[in-house]
C-alpha positions as CSV (number, residue, x, y, z in Angstrom):
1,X,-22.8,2.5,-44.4
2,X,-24.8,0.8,-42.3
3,X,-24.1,1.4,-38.4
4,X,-22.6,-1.3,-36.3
5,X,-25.4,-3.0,-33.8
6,X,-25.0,-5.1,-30.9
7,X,-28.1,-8.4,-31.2
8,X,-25.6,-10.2,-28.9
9,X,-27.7,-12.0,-25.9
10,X,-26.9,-9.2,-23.8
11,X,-28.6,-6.2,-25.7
12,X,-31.3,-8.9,-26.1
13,X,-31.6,-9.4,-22.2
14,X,-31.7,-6.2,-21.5
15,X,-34.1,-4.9,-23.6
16,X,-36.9,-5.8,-21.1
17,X,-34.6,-7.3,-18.1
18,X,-36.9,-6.9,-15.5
19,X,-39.8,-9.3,-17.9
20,X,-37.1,-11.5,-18.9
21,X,-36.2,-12.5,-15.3
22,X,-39.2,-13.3,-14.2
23,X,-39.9,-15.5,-17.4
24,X,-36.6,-17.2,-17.0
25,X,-37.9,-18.1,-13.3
26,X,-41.1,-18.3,-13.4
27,X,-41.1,-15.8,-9.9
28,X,-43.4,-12.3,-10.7
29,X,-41.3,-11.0,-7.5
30,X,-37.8,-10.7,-8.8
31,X,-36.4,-7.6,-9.9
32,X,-32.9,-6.8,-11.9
33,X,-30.3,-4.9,-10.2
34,X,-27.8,-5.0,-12.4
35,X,-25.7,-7.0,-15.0
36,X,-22.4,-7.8,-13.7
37,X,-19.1,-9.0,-15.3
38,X,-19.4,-12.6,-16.9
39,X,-16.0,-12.9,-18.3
40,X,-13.6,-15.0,-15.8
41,X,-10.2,-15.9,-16.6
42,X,-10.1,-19.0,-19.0
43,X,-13.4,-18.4,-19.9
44,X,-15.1,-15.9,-22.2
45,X,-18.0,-16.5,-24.0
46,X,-20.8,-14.2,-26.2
47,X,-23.5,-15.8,-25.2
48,X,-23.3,-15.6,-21.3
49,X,-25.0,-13.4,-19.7
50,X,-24.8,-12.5,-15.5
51,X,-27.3,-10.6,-13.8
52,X,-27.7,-9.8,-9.8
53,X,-31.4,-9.5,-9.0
54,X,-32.9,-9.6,-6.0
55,X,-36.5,-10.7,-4.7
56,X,-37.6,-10.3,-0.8
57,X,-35.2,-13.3,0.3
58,X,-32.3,-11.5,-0.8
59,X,-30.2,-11.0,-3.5
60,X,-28.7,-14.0,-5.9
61,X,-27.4,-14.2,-9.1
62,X,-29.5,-14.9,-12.6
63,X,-26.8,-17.2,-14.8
64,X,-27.9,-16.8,-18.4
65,X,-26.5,-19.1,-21.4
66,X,-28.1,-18.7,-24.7
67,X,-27.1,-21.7,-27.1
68,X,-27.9,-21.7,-30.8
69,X,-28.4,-25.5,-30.2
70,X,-27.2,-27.9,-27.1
71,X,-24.1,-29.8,-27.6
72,X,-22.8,-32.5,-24.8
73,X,-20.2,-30.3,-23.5
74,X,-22.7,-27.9,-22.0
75,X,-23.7,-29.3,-19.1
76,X,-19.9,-29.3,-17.8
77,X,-19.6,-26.3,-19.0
78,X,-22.9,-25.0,-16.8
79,X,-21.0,-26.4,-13.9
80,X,-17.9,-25.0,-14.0
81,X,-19.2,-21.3,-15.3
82,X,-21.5,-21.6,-11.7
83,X,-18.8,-22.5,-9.8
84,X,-16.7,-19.7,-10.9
85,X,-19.4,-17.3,-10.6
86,X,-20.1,-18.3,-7.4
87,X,-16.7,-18.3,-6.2
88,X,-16.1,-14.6,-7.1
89,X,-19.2,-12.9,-6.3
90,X,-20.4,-14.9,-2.9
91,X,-24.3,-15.4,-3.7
92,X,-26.6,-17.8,-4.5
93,X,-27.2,-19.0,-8.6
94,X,-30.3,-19.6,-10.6
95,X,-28.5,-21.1,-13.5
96,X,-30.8,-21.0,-16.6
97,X,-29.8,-22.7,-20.4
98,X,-31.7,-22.0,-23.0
99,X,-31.4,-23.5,-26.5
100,X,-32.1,-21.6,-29.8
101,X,-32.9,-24.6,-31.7
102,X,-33.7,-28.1,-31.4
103,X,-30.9,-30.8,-31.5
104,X,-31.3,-33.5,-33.8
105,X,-29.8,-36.5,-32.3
106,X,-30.4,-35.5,-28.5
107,X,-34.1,-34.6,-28.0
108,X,-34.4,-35.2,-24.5
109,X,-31.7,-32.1,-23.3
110,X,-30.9,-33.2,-19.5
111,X,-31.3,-30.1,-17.0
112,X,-28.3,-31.5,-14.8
113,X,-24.7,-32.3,-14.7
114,X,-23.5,-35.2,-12.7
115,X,-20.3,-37.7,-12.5
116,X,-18.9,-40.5,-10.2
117,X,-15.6,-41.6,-9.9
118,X,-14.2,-43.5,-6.7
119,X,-17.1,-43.1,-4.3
120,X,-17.2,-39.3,-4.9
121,X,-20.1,-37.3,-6.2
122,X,-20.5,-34.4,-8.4
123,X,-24.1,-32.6,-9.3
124,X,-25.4,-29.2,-10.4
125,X,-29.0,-28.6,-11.3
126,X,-29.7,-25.7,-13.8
127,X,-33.3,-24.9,-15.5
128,X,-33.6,-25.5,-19.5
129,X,-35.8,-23.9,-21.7
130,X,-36.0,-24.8,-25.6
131,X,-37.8,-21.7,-27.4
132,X,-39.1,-24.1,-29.8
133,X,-41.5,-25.1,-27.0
134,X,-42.3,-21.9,-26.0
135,X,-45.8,-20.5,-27.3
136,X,-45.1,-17.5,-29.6
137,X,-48.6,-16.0,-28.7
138,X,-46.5,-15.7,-24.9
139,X,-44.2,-13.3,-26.1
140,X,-46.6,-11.1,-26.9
141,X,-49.2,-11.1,-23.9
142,X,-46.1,-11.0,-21.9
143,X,-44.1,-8.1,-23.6
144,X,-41.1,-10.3,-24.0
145,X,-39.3,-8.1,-26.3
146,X,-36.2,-10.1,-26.2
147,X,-37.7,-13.3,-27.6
148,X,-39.3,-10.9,-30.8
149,X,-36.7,-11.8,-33.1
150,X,-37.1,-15.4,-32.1
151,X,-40.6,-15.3,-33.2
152,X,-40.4,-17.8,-36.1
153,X,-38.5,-20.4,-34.6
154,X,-41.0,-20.5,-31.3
155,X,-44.1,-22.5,-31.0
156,X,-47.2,-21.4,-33.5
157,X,-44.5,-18.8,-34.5
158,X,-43.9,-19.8,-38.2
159,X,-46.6,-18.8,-39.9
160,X,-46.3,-15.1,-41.9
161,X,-49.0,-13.2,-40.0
162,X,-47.5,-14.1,-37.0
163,X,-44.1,-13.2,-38.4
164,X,-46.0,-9.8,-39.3
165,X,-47.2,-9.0,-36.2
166,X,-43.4,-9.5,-34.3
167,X,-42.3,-7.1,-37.3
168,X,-44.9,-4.4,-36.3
169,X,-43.7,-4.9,-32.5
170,X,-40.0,-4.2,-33.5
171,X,-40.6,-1.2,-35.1
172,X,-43.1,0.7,-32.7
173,X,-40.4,1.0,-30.2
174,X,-37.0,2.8,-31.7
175,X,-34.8,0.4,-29.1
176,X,-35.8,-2.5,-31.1
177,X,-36.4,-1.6,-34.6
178,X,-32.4,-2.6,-35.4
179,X,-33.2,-6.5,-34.4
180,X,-35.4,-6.5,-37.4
181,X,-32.2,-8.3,-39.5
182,X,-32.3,-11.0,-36.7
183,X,-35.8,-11.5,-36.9
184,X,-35.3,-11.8,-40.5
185,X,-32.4,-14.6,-40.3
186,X,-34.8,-17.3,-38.3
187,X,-37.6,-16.3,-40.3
188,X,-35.9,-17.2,-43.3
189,X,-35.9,-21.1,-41.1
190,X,-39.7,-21.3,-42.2
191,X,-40.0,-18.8,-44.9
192,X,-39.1,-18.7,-48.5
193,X,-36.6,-16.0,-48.6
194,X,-38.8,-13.6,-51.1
195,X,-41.2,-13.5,-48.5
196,X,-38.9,-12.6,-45.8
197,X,-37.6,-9.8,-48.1
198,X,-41.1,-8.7,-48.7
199,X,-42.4,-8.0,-44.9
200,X,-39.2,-6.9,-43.3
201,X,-35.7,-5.4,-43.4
202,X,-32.5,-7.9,-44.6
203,X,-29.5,-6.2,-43.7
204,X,-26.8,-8.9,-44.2
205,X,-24.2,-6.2,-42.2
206,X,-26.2,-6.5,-39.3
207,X,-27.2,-9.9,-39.4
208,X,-23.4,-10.2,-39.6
209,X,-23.0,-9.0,-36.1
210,X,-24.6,-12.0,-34.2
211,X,-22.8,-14.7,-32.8
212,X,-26.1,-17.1,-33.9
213,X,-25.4,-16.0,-37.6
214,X,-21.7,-17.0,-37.2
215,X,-22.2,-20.0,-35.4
216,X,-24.7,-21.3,-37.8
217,X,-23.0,-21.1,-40.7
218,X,-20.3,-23.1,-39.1
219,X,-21.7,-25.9,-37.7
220,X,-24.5,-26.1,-40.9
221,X,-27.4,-26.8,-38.7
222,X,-30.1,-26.2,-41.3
223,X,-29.8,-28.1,-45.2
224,X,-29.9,-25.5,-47.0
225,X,-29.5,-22.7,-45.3
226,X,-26.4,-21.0,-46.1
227,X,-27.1,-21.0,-49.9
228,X,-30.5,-19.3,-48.5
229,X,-28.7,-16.9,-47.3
230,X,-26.3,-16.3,-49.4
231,X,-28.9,-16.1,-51.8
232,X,-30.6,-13.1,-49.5
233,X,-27.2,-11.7,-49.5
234,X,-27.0,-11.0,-53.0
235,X,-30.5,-9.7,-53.7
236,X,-30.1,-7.4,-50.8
237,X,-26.9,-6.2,-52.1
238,X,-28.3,-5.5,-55.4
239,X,-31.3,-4.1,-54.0
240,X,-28.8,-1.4,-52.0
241,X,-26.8,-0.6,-55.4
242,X,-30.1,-0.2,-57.4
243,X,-31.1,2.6,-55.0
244,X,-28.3,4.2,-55.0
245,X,-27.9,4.1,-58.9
246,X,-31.2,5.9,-58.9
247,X,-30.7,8.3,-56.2
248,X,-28.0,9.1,-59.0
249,X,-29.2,9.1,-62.2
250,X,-33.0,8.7,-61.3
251,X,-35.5,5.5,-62.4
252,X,-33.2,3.2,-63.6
253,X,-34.4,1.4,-66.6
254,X,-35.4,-2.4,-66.0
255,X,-33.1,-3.9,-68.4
256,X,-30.3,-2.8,-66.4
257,X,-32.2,-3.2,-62.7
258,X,-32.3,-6.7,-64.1
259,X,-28.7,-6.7,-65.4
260,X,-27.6,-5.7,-61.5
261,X,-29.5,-7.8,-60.2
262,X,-27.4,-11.1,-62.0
263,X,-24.3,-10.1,-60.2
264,X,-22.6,-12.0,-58.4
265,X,-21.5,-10.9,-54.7
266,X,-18.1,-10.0,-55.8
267,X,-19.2,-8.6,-58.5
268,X,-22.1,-6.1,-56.9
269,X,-19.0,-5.0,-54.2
270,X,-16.9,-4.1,-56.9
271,X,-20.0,-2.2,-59.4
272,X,-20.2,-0.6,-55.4
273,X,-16.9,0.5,-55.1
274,X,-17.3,1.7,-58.8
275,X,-20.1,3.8,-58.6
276,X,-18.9,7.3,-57.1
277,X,-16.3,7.1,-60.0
278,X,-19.5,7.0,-62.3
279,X,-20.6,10.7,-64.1
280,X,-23.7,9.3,-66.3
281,X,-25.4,6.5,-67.2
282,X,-23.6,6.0,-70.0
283,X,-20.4,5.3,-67.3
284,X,-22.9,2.1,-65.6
285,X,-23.5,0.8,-69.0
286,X,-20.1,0.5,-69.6
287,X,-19.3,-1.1,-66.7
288,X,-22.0,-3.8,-67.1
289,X,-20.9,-4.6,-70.8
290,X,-17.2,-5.2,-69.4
291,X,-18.1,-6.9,-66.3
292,X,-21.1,-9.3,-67.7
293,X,-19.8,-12.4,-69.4
C-alpha cells in the first residue's frame, strides 16, 4: 500500500524555507523562524501558508497563498486573511499570492485590493507571482526545491530534458523523492502521458493527496485533462497488478499482461482484491475469462 504523503503547500514551503523566502521577497537577508498557525476562526484553507521571519529590521510575518489559478474573489480574500493575521499576531505582513496557472479570461492578475463606498477608502497591497513566468532554469541555480514539481508548468520548463533533469533533482535528495507523482501530474500539462510514465513515477494515491489534483478536476481547467488522467490512472493500476501477478507466479505471459492491461478501473480493483485468493495461474485465467466480456 502506498504510504500517505503530505505535497500540500506547506511540506512544499518547507522543504527549503529559508530559499523560498527570500525568492518570495526578493531580500537575500531574511531568515525563517518559524511557521505559525494559519487557521483563524471562519477561515481555513490548504493552501495558506504563515511564516515569522525576521531580517535586521525586525521580525514580520511572510503571508503565503498558493492558487491553482486566480479567481476574483482572491484579492478580498488577501485582505481579510491579512487583517486577521495581523490582528492576532501584532507584526508587520509581506503578503505574497502566487498562482499555479494562468487564468484564461483575466490575464492581467491585479496585485491589490481596493473599494469605495461613501467617501471611505479601503486598500491592501500584496506581491503576485505567476510560476508560468518564472524561468525554470531559476529553480535550479537557485536550489528552489519547492518549485521542482512545478517544473513543467514554469517558463522554458516543458520540454522532456528539462522535465528530466527536475526528476534527477527529486530523487538525489530522500526528502523530496515522494513529490515525484506531483511533478508527474503538471508534466502530464505538456507531455503525452506515455512519456510521463516513461521518465518518472505515477502514483495516482499520492497524486490523490494534493489539493491542486482535487481542485483541478473540479473546476476542469485543462480540455482534456481528466480523461488524461484517468487514462494514467488505469495503466498505472495495471502496471501495479502486473507486478504483483509476477512476483506471484513469475513472467507473466503477454497475452495475459495485455489482457490486464484492458481493464477497466473497477475492474483492475476488483482482479486486486482478487488476487491473494489466487493459488496458480490457472486461478488468473479464470478470472479473466469470467470478467472479460
Amino acid at each position: 500500500m502506498t504510504k500517505k504523503v503530505d505535497i500540500g503547500s506547506k511540506r512544499l514551503i518547507s522543504l527549503a524555507p529559508d530559499n523560498w523566502v527570500q525568492w518570495v521577497t526578493q531580500r537575500k537577508d531574511i531568515r525563517v523562524k518559524e511557521f505559525i498557525s494559519s487557521e483563524f476562526q471562519w477561515i481555513s484553507r490548504d493552501n495558506d501558508v504563515l511564516i515569522k521571519a525576521e531580517n535586521p529590521e525586525g521580525e514580520f510575518l511572510i503571508l503565503n497563498e498558493l492558487q491553482l489559478r486566480y479567481n476574483e474573489k482572491v484579492p478580498l480574500r488577501m485582505t481579510a486573511y491579512i487583517a486577521l493575521a495581523r490582528e492576532r499576531y501584532k507584526l508587520p505582513i509581506y503578503p505574497v499570492l502566487i498562482n499555479i496557472l494562468p487564468h484564461v479570461k483575466t490575464p492581467n492578475i491585479p496585485n491589490f485590493y481596493q473599494q469605495e463606498f461613501m467617501g471611505m477608502k479601503s486598500y491592501q497591497d500584496y506581491r503576485v507571482i505567476n510560476l508560468w513566468e518564472i524561468e525554470a532554469s531559476l529553480v535550479f541555480a537557485e536550489n528552489l526545491s519547492s518549485l521542482l514539481p512545478f517544473i513543467p508548468i514554469l517558463k522554458g520548463g516543458g520540454e522532456e530534458a528539462v522535465v528530466r533533469e527536475a526528476v534527477i533533482k527529486l530523487r538525489e535528495n530522500e526528502q523530496l523523492r515522494d513529490l515525484e507523482p506531483l511533478l508527474s501530474f503538471f508534466a502530464s500539462f505538456v507531455l503525452e502521458i506515455p512519456i510521463v510514465q516513461q521518465i518518472m513515477r505515477w502514483d495516482m494515491t499520492v497524486l490523490r493527496e494534493s489539493p491542486w489534483y482535487n481542485e483541478i478536476l473540479k473546476q476542469g481547467l485543462q480540455q482534456g485533462l481528466q480523461q488524461g488522467l484517468q487514462q494514467g490512472e488505469q495503466q498505472g493500476e495495471a502496471n501495479l497488478i502486473i507486478r504483483q501477478l509476477s512476483k506471484r507466479f513469475g513472467n507473466l505471459d503477454p497475452a495475459i499482461a495485455s489482457q490486464i492491461r484492458q481493464l477497466s478501473i473497477s475492474q483492475l480493483e476488483t482482479l486486486g482484491e482478487s488476487i491473494f485468493d489466487f493459488s496458480a495461474m490457472a486461478d488468473l485465467e479464470t478470472w479473466l475469462q469470467q470478467n472479460i466480456d
